[in-house]
C-alpha positions, 0 to 999 in steps of 0.5 A, spaced: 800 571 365 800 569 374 802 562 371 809 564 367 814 565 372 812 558 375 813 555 368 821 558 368 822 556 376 820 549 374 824 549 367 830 551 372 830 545 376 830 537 375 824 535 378 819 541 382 815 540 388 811 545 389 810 546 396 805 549 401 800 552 396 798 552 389 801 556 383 795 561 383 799 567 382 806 569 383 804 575 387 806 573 395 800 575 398 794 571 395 789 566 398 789 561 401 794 555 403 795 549 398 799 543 397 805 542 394 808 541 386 812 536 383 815 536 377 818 531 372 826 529 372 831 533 368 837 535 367 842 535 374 845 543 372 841 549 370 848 550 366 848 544 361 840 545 361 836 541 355 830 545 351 823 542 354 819 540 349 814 537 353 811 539 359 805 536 363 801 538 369 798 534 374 793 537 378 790 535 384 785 537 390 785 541 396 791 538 400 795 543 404 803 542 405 803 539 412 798 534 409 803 532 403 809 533 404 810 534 411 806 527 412 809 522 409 806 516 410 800 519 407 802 519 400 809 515 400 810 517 393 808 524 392 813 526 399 818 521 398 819 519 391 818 524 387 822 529 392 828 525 391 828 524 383 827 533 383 825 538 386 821 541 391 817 548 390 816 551 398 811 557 399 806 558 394 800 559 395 793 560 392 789 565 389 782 565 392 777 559 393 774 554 391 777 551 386 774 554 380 777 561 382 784 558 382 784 553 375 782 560 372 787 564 375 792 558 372 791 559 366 788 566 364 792 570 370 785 573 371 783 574 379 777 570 382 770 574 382 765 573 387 762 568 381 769 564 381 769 564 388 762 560 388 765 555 382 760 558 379 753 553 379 751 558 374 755 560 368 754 567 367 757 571 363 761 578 363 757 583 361 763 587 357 768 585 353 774 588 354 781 587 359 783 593 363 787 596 367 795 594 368 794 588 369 790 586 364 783 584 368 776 584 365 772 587 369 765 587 372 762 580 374 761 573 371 764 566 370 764 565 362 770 571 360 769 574 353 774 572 347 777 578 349 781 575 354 786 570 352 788 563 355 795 559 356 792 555 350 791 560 346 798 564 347 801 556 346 796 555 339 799 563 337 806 561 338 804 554 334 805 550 340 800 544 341 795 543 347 790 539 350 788 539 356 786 531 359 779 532 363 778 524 366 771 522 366 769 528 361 764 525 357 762 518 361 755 522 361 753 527 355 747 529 358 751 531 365 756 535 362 754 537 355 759 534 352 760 533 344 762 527 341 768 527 336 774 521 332 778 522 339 773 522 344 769 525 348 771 533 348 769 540 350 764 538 356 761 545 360 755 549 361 752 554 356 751 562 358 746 562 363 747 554 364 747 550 370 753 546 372 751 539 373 758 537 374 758 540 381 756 533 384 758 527 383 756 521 380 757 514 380 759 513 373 761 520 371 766 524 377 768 529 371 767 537 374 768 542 370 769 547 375 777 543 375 777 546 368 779 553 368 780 553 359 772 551 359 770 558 362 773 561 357 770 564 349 777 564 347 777 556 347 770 554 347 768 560 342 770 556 336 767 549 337 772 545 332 778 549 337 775 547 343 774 540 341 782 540 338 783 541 346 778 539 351 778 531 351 777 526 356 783 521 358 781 517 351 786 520 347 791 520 353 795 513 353 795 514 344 798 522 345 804 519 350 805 513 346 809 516 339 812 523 341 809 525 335 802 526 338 803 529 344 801 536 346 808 540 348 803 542 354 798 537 357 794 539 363 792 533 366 787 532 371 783 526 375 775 525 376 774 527 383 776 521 386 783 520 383 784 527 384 783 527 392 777 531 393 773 526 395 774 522 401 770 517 400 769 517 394 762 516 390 763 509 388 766 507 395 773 508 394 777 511 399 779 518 395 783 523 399 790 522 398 790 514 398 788 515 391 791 521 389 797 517 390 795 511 386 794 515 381 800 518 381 805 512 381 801 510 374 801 516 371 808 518 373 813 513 370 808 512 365 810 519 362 817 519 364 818 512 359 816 516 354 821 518 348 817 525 349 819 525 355 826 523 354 828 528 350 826 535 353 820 533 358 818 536 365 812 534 370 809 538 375 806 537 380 800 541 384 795 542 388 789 547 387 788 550 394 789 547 401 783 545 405 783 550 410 782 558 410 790 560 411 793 565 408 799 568 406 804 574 406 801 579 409 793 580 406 790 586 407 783 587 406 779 591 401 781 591 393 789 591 392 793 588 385 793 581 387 785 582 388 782 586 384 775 583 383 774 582 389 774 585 396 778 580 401 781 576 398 783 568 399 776 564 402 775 568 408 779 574 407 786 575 411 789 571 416 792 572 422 800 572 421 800 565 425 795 562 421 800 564 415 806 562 418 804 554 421 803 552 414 810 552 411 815 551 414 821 556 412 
């Protein structure tokens, strides 16, 4: 899977700042810039490395690295804290645009389509159901994926490892995100087959958006209702999950409403939103996990952001199908940029 090598480079440092771009794939030539990553405090030396147990990732929106990190003063704790409790990550790039085209490739290792790259406001499904290929993609042209195609969540749930991806405002309207409801909450919210995605804007109650929960695309999750009830759920459950090691998830996905994540600026409800608030949201969240028994005895945060907020690119992106863009013809939001435009947005 795209993600797995960025798991083993965070396991290996004590606290990991992805910088520059967002952990859509490890292959050097996909998409466009994104922000930084940061992973929770562990061990100092690789040598005297505890086992992790429990992993969480916070994801965040649209900010690219000299807007994070190379600005501090525009998110003190997320350029400045955090990087000195751990380590930053430089040079990692998005694979595609929008954002659903990069929360699928997190999860799943599939490359955008033309769907994805639209965030698909209509959730069409795949017309066939099989992966091929050598790296595994399912061909063709949609936004549902059959079962055929697995997700991070259920490699965890075959290993017999818990997860839970924690979607904030999920369920504040059942009607706007199709949400069901069950003892922890509600859970599960997306479109149908050829339904309408009502989340792609904001309202002032509810700032959930599916589109920035790449396991809701897939029948491999949502297929089963009582298994994606298990393990798409709002923040309800959250704070009980952190509070007794027992019940929480060995992989929690954790992701803010459009405002808490930076997306919006301002904010539908008048918030500021940017990185304002997505620094808020990380000083709360933050040494709220790290004061967990969980944490305490094997845990690892990462931080990162989806994608940058502007068309550079990375590596030397050529245009037409390659590996790192096999569904589509150019990869990134507007195909290859200029060598300048790669190499401004990361310092080396």
């Amino acid at each position: 899977m795209a993600r797995t090598w960025r798991w083993l480079l965070a396991v290996a440092l004590p606290l990991v700042l992805a910088a520059c771009t967002s952990p859509g794939s490890t292959s050097p030539g996909n998409g466009t810039g994104a922000g930084g990553e940061v992973t929770g405090p562990g061990p100092a030396a690789v040598a005297g490395l505890r086992a992790i147990r429990h992993v969480w990732v916070i994801e965040l929106e649209n900010q690219g690295y000299m807007q994070t990190f190379g600005n501090p003063p525009a998110d003190p704790y997320l350029a400045r804290t955090l990087p000195r409790m751990g380590a930053l990550l430089e040079n990692y790039y998005a694979i595609g645009h929008s954002s659903a085209a990069n929360y699928i490739a997190q999860v799943s290792g599939q490359a955008p389509d033309l769907g994805t790259q639209a965030d698909c406001p209509l959730w069409t499904p795949f017309p066939g159901d099989a992966v091929t290929g050598p790296y595994h993609q399912i061909p063709g042209e949609g936004c549902v994926y059959p079962a055929a195609v697995p997700t991070l969540g259920n490699q965890l749930s075959g290993a017999g490892l818990g997860w839970v991806a924690y979607l904030q405002d999920m369920g504040n309207d059942p009607v706007r995100d199709h949400t069901v409801a069950t003892a922890r909450g509600p859970a599960c919210g997306r479109p149908g087959n050829w339904g309408v995605d009502r989340t792609q804007h904001t309202a002032k109650g509810d700032q959930y958006a599916v589109r920035h929960d790449g396991f809701a695309f897939f029948r491999a999750v949502t297929g089963n209702q009582a298994f994606c009830a298990a393990h798409i759920l709002s923040f309800r459950p959250l704070p009980g999950d952190l509070a007794r090691a027992g019940a929480t998830p060995a992989f929690s996905f954790i992701v803010p409403n459009l405002c808490n994540d930076g997306h919006d600026a301002p904010c539908v409800t008048g918030a500021p939103g940017g990185l304002i608030q997505a620094d808020a949201f990380l000083a709360r969240w933050v040494p709220t996990i790290m004061g967990t028994t969980a944490y305490r005895h094997g845990g690892l945060i990462v931080i990162t952001f989806d994608e940058g907020s502007d068309a550079a690119a990375c590596c030397g992106e050529t245009p037409g199908f390659s590996p790192d863009h096999p569904d589509v013809p150019d990869p990134g939001k507007t195909g290859p940029a200029a060598a300048a435009s790669a190499r401004s947005c990361c310092p080396r």
